[in-house]
Structure formats: C-alpha cells, structure tokens
N, C-alpha and C positions, 0 to 999 in steps of 0.2 A: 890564318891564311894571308892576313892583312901584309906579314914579313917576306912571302913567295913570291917571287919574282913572277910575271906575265907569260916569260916562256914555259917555266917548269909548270905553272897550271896548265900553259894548255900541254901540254906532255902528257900531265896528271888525268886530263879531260879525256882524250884519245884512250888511255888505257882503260877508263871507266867507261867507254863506249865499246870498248871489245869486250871488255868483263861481262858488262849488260845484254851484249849477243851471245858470248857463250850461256848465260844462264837462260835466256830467251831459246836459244836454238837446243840446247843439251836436253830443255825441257818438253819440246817438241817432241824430238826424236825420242826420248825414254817411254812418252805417252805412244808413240804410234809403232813402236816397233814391234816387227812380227814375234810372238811371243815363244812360237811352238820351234820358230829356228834359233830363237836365243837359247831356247833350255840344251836345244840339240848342240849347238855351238859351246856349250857350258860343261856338256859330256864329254866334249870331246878334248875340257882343259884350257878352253878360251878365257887368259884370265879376264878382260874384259867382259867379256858376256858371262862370265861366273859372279864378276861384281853387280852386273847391271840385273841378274836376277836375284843377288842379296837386296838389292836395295828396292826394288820394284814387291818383294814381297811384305816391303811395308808402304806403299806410296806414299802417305801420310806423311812419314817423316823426311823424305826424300825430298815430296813439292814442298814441305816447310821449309828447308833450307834453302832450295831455290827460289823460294818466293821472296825468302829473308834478305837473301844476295842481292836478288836484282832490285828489290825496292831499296835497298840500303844506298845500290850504286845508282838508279836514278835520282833518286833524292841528293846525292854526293853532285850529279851529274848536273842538276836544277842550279843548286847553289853555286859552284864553280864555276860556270856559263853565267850568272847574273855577276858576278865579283871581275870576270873579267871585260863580261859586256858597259859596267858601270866603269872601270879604269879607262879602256878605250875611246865609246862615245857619251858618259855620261849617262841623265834618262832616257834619251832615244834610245842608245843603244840596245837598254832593259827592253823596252818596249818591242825593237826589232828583234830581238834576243831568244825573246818569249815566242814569238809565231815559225822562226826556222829553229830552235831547242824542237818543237810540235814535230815536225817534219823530221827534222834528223833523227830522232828517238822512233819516230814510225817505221822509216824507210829501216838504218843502221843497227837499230837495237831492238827491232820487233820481226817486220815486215821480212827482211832480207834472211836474217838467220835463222828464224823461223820454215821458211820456204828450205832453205837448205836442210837444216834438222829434218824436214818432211823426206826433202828427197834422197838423201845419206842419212836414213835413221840409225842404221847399223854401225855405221864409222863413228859416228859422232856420240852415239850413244855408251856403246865401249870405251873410248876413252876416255870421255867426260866422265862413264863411270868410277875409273881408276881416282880420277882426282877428286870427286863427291865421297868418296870413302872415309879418306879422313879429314874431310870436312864437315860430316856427319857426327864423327867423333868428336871434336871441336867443339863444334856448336849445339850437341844434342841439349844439354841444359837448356838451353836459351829456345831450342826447337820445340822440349817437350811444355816446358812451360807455354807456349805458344798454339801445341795441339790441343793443350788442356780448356786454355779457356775458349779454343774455338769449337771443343767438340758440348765443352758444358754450354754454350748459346744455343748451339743444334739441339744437344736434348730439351732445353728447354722450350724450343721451339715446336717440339716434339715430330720432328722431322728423322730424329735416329732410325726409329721403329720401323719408318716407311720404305725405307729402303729395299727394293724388287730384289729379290732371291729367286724368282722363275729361272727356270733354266729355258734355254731355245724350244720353240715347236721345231717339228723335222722340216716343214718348208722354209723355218727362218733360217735352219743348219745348213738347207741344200743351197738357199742365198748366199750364204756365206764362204759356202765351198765356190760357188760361180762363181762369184767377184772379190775370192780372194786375190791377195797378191803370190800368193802358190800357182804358178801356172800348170794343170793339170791337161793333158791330152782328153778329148772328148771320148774315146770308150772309156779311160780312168773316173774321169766325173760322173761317167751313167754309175758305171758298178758303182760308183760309194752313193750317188744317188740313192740307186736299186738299193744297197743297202740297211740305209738309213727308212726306205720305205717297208721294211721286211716285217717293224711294227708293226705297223695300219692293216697289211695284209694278215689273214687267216689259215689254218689249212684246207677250210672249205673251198677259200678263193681259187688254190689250184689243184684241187683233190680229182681222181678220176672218179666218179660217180660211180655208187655202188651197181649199180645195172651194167658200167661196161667194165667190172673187174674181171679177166681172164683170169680163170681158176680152172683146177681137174676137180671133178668131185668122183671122193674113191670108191662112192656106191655103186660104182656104174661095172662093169665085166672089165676083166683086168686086159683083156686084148687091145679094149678103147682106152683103157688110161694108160698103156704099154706107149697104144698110138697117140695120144694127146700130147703125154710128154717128150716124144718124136722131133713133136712139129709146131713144139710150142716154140715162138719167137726168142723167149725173154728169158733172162738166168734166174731167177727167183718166180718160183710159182707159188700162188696159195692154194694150200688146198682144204680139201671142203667134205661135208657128206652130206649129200642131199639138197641142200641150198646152201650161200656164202653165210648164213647165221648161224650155219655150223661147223663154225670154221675150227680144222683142225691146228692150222698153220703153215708155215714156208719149206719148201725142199728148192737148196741150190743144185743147178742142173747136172754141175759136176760131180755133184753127190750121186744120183741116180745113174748118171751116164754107162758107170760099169753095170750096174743090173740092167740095162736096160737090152743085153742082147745074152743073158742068160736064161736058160729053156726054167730053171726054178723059180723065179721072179712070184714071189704073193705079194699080197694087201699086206701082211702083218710088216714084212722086210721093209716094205715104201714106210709105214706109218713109223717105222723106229727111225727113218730118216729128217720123217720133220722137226722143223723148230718151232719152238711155242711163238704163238703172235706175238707181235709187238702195238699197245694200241695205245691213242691217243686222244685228247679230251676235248670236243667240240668246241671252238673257239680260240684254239691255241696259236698267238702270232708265230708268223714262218721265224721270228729271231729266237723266241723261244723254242719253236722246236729244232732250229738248225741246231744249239744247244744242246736239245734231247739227244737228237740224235749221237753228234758225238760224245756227250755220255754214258747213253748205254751201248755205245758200238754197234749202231744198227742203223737199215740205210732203208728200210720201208717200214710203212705202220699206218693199222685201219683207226680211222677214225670211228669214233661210234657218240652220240646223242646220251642225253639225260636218264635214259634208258636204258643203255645199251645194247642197242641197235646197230649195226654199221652202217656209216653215211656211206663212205669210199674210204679211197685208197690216197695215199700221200709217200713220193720219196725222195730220199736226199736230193738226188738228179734234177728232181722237181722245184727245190728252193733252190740250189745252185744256179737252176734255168734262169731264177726268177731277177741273181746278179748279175749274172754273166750274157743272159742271153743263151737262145737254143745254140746248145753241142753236140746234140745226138738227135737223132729220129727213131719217131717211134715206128718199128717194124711192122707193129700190127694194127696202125691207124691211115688212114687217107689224110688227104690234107682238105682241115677242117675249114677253110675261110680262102673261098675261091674268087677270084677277084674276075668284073668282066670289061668289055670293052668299053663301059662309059666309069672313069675315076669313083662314081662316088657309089657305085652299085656291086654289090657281093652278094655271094649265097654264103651261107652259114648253116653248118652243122648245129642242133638243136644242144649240143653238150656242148657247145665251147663256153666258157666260162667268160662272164660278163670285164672280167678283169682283164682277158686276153684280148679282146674284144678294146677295149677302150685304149689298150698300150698300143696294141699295129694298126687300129683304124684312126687313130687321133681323134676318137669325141667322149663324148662323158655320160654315158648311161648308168643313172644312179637307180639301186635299186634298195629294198627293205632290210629284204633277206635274201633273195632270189641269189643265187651265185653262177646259174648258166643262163643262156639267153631263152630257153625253153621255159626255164622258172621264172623269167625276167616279164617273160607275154602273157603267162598262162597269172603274175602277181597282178596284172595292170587290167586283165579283161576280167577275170576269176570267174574263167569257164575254157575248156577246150575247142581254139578255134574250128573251122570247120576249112575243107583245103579250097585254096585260093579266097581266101579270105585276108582283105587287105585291112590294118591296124596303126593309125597312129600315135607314138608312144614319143614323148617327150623332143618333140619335133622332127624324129625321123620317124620313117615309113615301111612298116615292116607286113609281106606278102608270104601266107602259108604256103610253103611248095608241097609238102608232106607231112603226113602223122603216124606216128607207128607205137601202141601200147601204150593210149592214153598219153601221147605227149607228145611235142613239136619237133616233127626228125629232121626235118629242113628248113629255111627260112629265107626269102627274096628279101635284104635290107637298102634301101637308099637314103644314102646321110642325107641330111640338110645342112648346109655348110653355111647357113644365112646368119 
C-alpha cells in the first residue's frame, strides 16, 4: 500500500465504506422482510424474491458471508484510514483518525443503512439478493469452513439442543396478526381472530341445550305431527319417538312438503324420509368439527356424553356465527340478553351460553364446566336459587328473576366494571 498514492487510497476508502453499508444494510433488510410476501412475490416469478428466498432458507450460510464481507471490509477500512491518517498528520493524525473512523463506521456503515435496510427491506433485499448468489458460490468454501467451526463451539457448549421448537400460542398468533405489517381491516382481523380461537372453544360452548331442541316426536296422532311440521320454523327437523333419546333422526322440510297436503300421509311414509343422525363426541373443538362437518357433508349433529346421552344440538351456521359473527336469526327464539337503561345492567335468558355472554358483554366469567349462565350460578352456589335471590359471582351481581324446571329461566346481571 506503501506504493499508492494518497488519492487513490482515499478512492479505495469511500468504496470500502459503501461495500460495508451494502453488507450492513442488505443484511437488515434479508432479516426483517416479510416472509409470506416474499414467497408470494417468488410465485409470481420475482427473480429477486426467488433468490432472497433460496438463500434465506439456509441463513446460516448467507449471514456467513455477510459477516465475512463486512468484517474483511472494515478491517480494510481500519488500516487504510491509519496509512493515510499517518502520511497526512503523522501520530496526531492516528490519534484523531481513530475517534471520527468510530463515528463514520457508526453513522455511514452501520447506523444509516441499516435504518434504510429496515425501511426498504423489499428493494434492498431483492437485489442485494441477485448479487449474494454468486457470491455464495465463491466463497462457500471459505464460508462452510467457518459455519463448521462456529457450529462445533455451540455444540460444545451445548447450546445446539436448546434451541425453542414451540410453535406460537393463539394469543401470541392474534399478536402477530395485530401488529403485523399486513394491514388488515378490522372485521378481517376479528374473523381470523374468531378463527384462530375456534380451538379453545368446544361444541358445548355453543350447543343448543338438549331441553330447548325443537323436535316432532312421531308417537304423537299424525294430525299433530301433519300440524307441527306446518309450522315449524326451521328446514331440518329432528325427529324423535317418545323423548329426543329416541332419536330417529332429520327430515328436510322440502322433503315432506309434498306429503304434507296429501289426504294418504302415514307414520311409515315420514319415517322412510328421515336421515340417520349425525352425532358428535363431547369435547370436540368447533375447528375440528368445522372439519367434520365438511367431511361428512352434513350441517347438524347431536352431541352426546360418555354415555351416550344427548347433551344438544350444534350446526354448521352455529360455528360459522362463531367467525363471522350473527347472519341469521333464529325464528323461533326471543332475544336472549336484553340490555336496560343503566350500561352495565341486563336480563339474561338462563340458556345463553357463558361464552356469548363474555363476547357481547365484554367481561370474563370463568367457569369449570358450566357452559350456560344457568349452569354457571347453579356451579358457584351448588343449590337452586330461590327467586329474587340476589348472588355474587366473581365480582358481578347476579338477581334471580325466574325459575322454571329446576333451573334458572332468567337472570338480573350487573357488571362491575372496577
């Protein structure tokens, strides 16, 4: 270097301080770029984002060679700043050399293109890609020898093994989906919320309880079941004989409709129309049974117990509600969670389910097992209240309005908001 003239070093210097920001900056941006638009970008024939995800699915050898670059170029950068600082002012110079070399390698080859890498991860990544390609090639020798003896210090350190293989919890995923850099519209972020929670929930959570399953039962005089099926709401009826444990199974409305104004009409002709149940196994999350269902092609199914009992009723409509939010109303129910003139007071229907309950009222009644609010009061006293019998349960305040068949038909709740 002793032979180079003063200009062409610092020439030499300037380029070795852009080299050291592309590796600085290229290295940023390959670490933070969104991963799921590169692969998309990559489909679509991006050859840059084709490269940058060749190379990212080894990182290893990728930061090896960016690591190699830029230490090779500030070390270049060290020496050639002391060789010119020493021609110019002698040892001061060194001296002063050594404290703005600090600064200018912060700001020009760390700090600055760094920040850019972050904030143009995409440009910069891509086509820094293109040129790490066959620099890769190049240098792999020199690379793997270098992952080698850095990965044999880690096992010996025994740090290899330790390495976290957990995948995300669903609250860490719904973080993720919030503050990504995917700007997502707020109903889009509930549904994949909602469906990310479809685990946690059950089909108990939003089952219709076997007490208020509408059914025909066919023991009855064929005049009343002519008339039941009239004026039933709903296109799928179960039907039954004698109680819902004798459950025969579903008849769609449109099936029946034509018997239903023929003077021949028996019991044997209905019963050739039903379909066998469809049931399902207590504890099933609504993601597995969305599943279910469309694999077996079917859009209702009784849940039943260890025994096989029926708890209730569960249908597609019902999990769909559960991402999308209500699309339909139910014909043959009131509205279950009445809201009155002071915010934080409601009456509640004894069936609404604890889960519906904590989505539209905003608080958090944990229970055992209890899956309606009626099984939620009756888990926490373990007796049936008696009416106007006032209760409090995990800091709110709940007022017996009525009881009907051994159980809580209504309910006065005032939140506590404290």
């Amino acid at each position: 270097m002793n032979n180079i003239s003063t200009e062409i070093l610092i020439i030499i210097l300037v380029i070795l301080f852009l080299l050291s920001a592309f590796f600085s900056g290229s290295e940023t941006a390959l670490m933070s770029i969104n991963k799921y638009k590169m692969r998309h970008q990559a489909k679509l024939n991006n050859k840059g984002a084709k490269a940058a995800k060749k190379l990212l699915e080894n990182p290893d050898k990728i930061i090896g060679v960016i690591l190699l670059g830029n230490n090779l170029t500030n070390i270049l950068i060290t020496q050639i700043t002391t060789l010119i600082s020493l021609r110019l002012y002698g040892d001061i110079g060194l001296a002063i050399a050594t404290g703005l070399l600090t600064i200018f390698i912060l700001i020009f080859a760390e700090l600055t293109p760094k920040t850019i890498g972050e904030m143009h991860s995409e440009k910069v990544a891509y086509s820094s890609s293109l040129l790490y390609k066959p620099m890769l090639i190049i240098l792999y020798p020199l690379v793997f020898i270098i992952n080698l003896i850095a990965n044999s210090i880690i096992r010996m350190m025994g740090l290899k093994d330790n390495i976290s293989t957990s995948s995300l919890s669903s609250e860490e995923l719904k973080t993720v989906l919030s503050e990504s850099s995917i700007k997502f519209s707020k109903p889009h972020l509930k549904m994949l919320e909602s469906i990310i929670d479809l685990e946690k929930a059950t089909v108990e959570d939003i089952m219709i309880p076997r007490s208020d399953i509408y059914g025909i039962d066919i023991g009855e005089d064929i005049v009343s079941i002519i008339s039941n099926f009239k004026s039933t709401p709903y296109t799928r009826i179960p039907v039954y004989e004698d109680n819902i444990e004798n459950l025969l199974g579903l008849i769609h409305i449109k099936n029946i409709t034509p018997l239903l104004t023929s003077k021949s009409i028996n019991k044997d002709e209905i019963k050739k129309l039903i379909k066998k149940p469809y049931y399902i196994v207590s504890g099933t999350s609504l993601y597995k049974q969305l599943l279910n269902f469309q694999k077996e092609k079917r859009r209702i199914g009784f849940i039943i117990d260890e025994y096989g009992n029926i708890q209730g009723l569960v249908t597609l409509e019902d999990i769909l509600e559960e991402i999308v939010g209500d699309f339909t109303s139910d014909p043959g129910s009131s509205e279950e969670i009445i809201s009155t003139n002071d915010k934080n007071i409601f009456i509640i229907d004894g069936g609404v389910h604890i889960r519906e309950i904590n989505q539209i009222l905003k608080i958090n009644l944990v229970s055992k097992e209890a899956k309606t609010i009626n099984g939620f009061i009756l888990e926490h006293i373990e007796n049936l209240p008696k009416i106007n019998d006032i209760i409090s349960i995990q800091g709110h305040t709940f007022k017996i309005l009525e009881n009907l068949d051994n159980a809580v038909k209504t309910v006065h709740l005032e939140i506590n908001n404290e």
